[in-house]
C-alpha positions in Angstrom: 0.0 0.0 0.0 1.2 3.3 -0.9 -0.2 6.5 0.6 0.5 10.4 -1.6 -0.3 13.5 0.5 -1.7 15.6 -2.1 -3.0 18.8 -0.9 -3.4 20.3 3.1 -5.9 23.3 3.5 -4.3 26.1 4.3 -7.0 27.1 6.5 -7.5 23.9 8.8 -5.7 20.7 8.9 -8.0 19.2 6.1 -5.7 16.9 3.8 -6.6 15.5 0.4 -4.5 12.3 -0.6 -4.6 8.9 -2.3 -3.9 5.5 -1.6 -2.9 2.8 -3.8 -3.9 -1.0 -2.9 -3.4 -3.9 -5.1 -7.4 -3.8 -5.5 -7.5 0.0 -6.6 -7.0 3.5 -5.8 -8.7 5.4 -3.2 -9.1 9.5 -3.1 -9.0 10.9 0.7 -11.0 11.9 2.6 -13.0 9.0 2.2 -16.1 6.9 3.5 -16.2 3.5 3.5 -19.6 1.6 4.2 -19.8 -1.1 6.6 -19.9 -4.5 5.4 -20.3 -6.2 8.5 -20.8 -9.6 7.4 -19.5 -9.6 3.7 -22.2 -7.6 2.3 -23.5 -3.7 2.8 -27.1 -4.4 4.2 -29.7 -4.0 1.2 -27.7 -2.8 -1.4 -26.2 -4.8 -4.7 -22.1 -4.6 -5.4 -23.5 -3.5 -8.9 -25.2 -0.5 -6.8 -22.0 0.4 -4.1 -20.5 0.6 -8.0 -22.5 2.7 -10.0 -24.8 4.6 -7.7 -22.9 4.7 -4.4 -19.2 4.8 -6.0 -17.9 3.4 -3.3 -14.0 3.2 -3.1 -13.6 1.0 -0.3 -16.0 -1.0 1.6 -15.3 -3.0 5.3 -15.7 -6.2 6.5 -15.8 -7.8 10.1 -13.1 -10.4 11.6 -15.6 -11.6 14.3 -18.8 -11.8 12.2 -16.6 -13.4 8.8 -15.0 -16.0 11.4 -18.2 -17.2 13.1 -20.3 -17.2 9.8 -19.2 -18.1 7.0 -16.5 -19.6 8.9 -12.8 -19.3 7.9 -12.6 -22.8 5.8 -15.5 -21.3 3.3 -13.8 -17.7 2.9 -10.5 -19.7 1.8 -12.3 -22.7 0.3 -13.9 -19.4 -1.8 -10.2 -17.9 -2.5 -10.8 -14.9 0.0 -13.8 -12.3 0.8 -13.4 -10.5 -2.7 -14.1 -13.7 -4.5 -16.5 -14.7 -2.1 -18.8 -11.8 -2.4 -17.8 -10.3 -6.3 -16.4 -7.2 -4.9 -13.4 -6.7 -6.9 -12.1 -3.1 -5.1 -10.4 -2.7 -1.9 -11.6 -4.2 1.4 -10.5 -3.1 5.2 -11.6 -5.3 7.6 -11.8 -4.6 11.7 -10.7 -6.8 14.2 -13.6 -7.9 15.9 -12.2 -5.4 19.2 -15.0 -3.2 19.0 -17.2 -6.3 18.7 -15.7 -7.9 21.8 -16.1 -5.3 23.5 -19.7 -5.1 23.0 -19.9 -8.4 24.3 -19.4 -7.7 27.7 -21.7 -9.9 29.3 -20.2 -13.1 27.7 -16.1 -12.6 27.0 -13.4 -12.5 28.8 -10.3 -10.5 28.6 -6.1 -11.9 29.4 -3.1 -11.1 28.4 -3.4 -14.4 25.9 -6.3 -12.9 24.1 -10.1 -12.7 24.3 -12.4 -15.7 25.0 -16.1 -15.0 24.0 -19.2 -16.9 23.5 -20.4 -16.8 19.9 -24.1 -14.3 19.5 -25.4 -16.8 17.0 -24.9 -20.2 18.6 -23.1 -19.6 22.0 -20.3 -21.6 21.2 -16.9 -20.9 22.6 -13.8 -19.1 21.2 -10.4 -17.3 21.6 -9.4 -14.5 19.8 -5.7 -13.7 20.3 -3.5 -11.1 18.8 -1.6 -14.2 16.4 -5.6 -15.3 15.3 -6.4 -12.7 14.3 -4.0 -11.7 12.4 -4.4 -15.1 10.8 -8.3 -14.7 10.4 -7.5 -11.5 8.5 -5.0 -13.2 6.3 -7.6 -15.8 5.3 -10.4 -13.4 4.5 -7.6 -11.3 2.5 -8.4 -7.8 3.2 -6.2 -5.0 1.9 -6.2 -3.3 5.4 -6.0 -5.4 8.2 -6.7 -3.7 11.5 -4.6 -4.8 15.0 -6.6 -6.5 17.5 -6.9 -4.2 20.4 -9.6 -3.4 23.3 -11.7 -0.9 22.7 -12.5 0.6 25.8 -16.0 2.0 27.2 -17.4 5.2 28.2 -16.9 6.5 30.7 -13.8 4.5 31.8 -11.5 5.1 34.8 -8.1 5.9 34.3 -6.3 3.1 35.5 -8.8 0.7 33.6 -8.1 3.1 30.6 -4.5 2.7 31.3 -3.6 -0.9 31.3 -5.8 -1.3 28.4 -3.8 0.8 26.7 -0.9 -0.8 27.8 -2.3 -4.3 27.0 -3.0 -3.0 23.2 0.3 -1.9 23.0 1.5 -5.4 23.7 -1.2 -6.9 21.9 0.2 -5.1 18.7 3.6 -5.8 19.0 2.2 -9.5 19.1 0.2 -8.3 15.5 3.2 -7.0 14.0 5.1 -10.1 14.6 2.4 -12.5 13.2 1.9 -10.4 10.6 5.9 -9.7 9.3 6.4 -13.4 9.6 3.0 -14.5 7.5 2.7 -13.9 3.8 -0.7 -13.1 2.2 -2.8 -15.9 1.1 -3.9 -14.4 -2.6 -1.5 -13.0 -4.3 -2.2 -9.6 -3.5 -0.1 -7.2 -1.0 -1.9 -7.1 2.7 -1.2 -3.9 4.9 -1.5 -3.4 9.0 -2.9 0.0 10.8 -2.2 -0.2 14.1 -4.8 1.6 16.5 -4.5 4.5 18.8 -6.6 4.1 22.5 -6.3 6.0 25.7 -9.8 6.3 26.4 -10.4 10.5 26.7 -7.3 10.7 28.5 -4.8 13.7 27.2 -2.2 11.9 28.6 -3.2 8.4 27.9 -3.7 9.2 23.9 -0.4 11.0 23.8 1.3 7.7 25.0 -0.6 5.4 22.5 -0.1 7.8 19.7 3.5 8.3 19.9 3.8 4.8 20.6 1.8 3.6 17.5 3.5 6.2 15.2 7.0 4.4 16.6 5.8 1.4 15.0 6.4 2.8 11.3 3.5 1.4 9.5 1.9 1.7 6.4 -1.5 3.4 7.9 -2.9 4.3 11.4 -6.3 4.5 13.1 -7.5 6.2 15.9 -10.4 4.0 18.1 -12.1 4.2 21.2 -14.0 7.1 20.3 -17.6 7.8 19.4 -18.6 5.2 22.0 -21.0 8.1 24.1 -18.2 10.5 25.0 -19.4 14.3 23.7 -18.6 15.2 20.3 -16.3 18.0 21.8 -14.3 15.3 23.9 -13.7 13.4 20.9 -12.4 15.9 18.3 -10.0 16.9 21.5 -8.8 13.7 21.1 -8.8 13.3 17.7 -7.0 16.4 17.2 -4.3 15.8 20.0 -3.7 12.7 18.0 -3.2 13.9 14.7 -0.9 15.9 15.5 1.0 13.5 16.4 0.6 10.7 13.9 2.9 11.1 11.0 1.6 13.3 8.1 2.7 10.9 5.6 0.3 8.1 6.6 -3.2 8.0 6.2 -5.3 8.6 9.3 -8.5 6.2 10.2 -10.9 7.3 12.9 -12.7 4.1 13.9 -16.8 4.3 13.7 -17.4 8.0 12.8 -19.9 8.8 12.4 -23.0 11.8 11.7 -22.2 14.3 8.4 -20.8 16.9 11.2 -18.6 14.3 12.8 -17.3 13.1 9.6 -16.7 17.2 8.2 -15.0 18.3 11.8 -12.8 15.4 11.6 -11.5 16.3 8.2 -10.7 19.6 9.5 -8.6 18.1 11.9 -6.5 15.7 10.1 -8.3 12.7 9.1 -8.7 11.0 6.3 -10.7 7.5 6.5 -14.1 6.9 8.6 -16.9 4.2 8.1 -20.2 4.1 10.6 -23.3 1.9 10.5 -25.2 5.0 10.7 -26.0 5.6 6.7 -27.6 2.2 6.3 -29.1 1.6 9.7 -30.5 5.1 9.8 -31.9 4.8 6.2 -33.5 1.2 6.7 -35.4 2.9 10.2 -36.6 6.2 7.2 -33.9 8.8 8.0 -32.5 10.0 4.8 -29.5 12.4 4.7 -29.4 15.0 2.2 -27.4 17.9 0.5 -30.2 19.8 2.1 -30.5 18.8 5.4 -32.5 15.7 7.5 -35.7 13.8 6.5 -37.8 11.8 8.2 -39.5 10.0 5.4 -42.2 8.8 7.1 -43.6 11.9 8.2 -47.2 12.7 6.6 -45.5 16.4 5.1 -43.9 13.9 2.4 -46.8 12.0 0.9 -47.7 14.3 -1.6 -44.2 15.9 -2.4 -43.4 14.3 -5.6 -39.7 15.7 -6.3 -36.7 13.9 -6.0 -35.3 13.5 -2.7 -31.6 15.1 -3.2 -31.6 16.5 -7.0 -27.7 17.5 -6.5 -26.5 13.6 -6.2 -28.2 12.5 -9.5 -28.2 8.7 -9.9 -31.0 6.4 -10.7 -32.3 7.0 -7.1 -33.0 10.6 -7.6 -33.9 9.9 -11.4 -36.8 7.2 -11.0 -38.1 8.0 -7.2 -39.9 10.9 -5.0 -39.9 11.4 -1.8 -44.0 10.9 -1.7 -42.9 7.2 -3.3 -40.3 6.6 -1.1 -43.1 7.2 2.0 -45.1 5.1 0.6 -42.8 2.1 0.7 -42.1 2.9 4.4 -45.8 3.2 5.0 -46.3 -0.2 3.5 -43.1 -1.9 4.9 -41.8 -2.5 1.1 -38.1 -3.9 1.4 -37.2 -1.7 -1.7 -37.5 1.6 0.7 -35.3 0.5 3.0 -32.9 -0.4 -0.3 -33.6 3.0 -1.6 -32.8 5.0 2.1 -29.3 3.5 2.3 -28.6 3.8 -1.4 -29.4 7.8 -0.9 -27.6 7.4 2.0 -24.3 6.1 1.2 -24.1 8.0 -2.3 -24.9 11.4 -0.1 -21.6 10.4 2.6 -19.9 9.9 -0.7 -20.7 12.6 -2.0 -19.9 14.8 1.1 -16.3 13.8 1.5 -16.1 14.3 -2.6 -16.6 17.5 -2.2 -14.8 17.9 1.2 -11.6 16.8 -1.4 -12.9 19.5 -3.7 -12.7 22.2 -1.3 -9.1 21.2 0.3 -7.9 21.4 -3.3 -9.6 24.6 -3.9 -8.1 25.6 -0.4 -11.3 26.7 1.0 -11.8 24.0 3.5 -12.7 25.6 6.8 -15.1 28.2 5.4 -17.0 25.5 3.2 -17.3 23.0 6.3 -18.5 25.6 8.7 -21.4 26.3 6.3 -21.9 22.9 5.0 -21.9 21.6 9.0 -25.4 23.7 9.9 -27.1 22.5 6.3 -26.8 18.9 6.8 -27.7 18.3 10.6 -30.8 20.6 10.0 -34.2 18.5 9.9 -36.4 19.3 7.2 
């Protein structure tokens, strides 16, 4: 993997960039839609293609292991054969996962043993599985298998944690530097910054992760209830510490403003649920602002729902038909919400790379920010 820092806003710390994986190019900043389970809930590859343009899309380590299993995924010659998607995939380590578990794992220095949501079957994840697991499924970005912690955490919980990450992803790094990639194609590891919301505690981790000279870092352990204002502290104390020269990943963000603040601050990957789950429940984001689809003001609108992304969604449907489908709990408006959905998050980090290139960044995004979180 190869990453080209190609523009920085003069007036923020917005960067424009591109990355080159053996599956394809991807233009920073960038979205990536959550493919928990090999696919992106209702919506076609031909669709994440041609309507969505999606560059990237991720994948989960717990979910892939526990179903399919690991002996189909190779058996299939990795996740890109397996589900047609020929572009690049990132896949998370099942951490966040775990930790959401946290009635039924358990957490040592060997790794994490868990009981299994589907069937309640045992397993270990451990820093050298995982690693494996990743292998086998054959993502282009593999993420280090670290603990996410909760909010609020103390700080001596958020402090061995840390710690314990730290030595989980030395354990990674090993695995993964004596392991070659099953497919043919180049595999690359992002090690991942924690410390909880912990000045002190995220200047440790970063400076420790950015020590570790990889390709790619992330930054987790945030949007998980702290305030928005607590985590782009965080975020910003830790880009200024991760190298300029490697792409930046923050971990599960998040809303349109989340995403644009973010980008003024430094980073250049995200990926949240929120797009698809929020559109399959009749929230549909827009150029414009919010809608709630299901609300009676829509019945009778018959205009497209977001003229300025185009594609087939806004050519063939109105909102009043899109209500209708909601009203009548049709499957195809849940498959329309996250295609509007996921095209608009494209969309809004294209043009977040427009205005970084233009060198208008911060003025853009402060405008941009009140437009899309209003309700309409």
């Amino acid at each position: 993997m190869q990453f080209t820092l190609q523009y920085t806003d003069p007036s923020s710390k917005a960067r424009a960039g591109e990355i080159q994986t053996a599956h394809g190019t991807i233009q920073t900043p960038i979205f990536m839609p959550v493919g928990t389970a090999g696919t992106v809930k209702a919506v076609h590859q031909r669709e994440l293609h041609q309507d969505v343009q999606a560059q990237i899309i991720l994948g989960n380590t717990y979910h892939l292991y526990l179903r399919p299993t690991l002996p189909i995924l190779e058996k299939a010659g990795g996740l890109h054969q397996f589900n047609g998607w020929n572009k690049p995939i990132l896949t998370d380590s099942g951490g966040y996962q775990v930790y959401s578990l946290s009635g039924t794992r358990k957490i040592k220095e060997e790794g994490v043993t868990f009981q299994s949501h589907i069937d309640g079957s045992r397993h270990l994840f451990t820093p050298e599985s995982v690693m494996d697991t990743q292998r086998i499924i054959g993502a282009d970005i593999m993420m280090a298998f670290d603990e996410c912690t909760p909010y609020p955490c103390d700080y001596d919980y958020a402090k061995k944690s840390m710690e314990r990450t730290h030595r989980w992803l030395q354990r990674c790094i090993a695995r993964f530097d004596s392991t070659p990639p099953k497919y043919g194609h180049d595999q690359t590891l992002f090690p991942i910054v924690q410390g909880s919301t912990y000045k002190d505690l995220r200047t440790q981790s970063a400076e420790f992760i950015a020590a570790q000279n990889r390709e790619g870092n992330a930054v987790g352990g945030l949007a998980v209830g702290e305030p928005a204002e607590q985590m782009y502290e965080m975020t910003e104390l830790v880009c200024d510490i991760l190298p300029k020269d490697k792409p930046r990943y923050l971990m599960g963000v998040g809303t349109p403003a989340n995403i644009l603040e973010s980008i003024g601050l430094g980073i250049d990957m995200f990926d949240c649920v929120m797009p698809t789950r929020n559109g399959r429940n009749g929230m549909l984001f827009t150029s414009e602002g919010i809608i709630n689809i299901t609300n009676a003001k829509w019945k009778d609108d018959f205009s497209p729902i977001d003229p300025a992304l185009g594609g087939y969604v806004n050519t063939f449907y109105s909102k009043a038909y899109v209500r209708h489908l909601f009203i009548a709990e049709e499957i195809l408006g849940m498959q329309i919400a996250s295609i509007q959905n996921l095209s608009f998050y494209l969309w809004l980090v294209g043009q977040a790379r427009q205005q970084i290139i233009a060198g208008n960044y911060k003025t853009w995004k402060d405008e941009m920010v009140k437009k899309v979180m209003r309700k309409l």
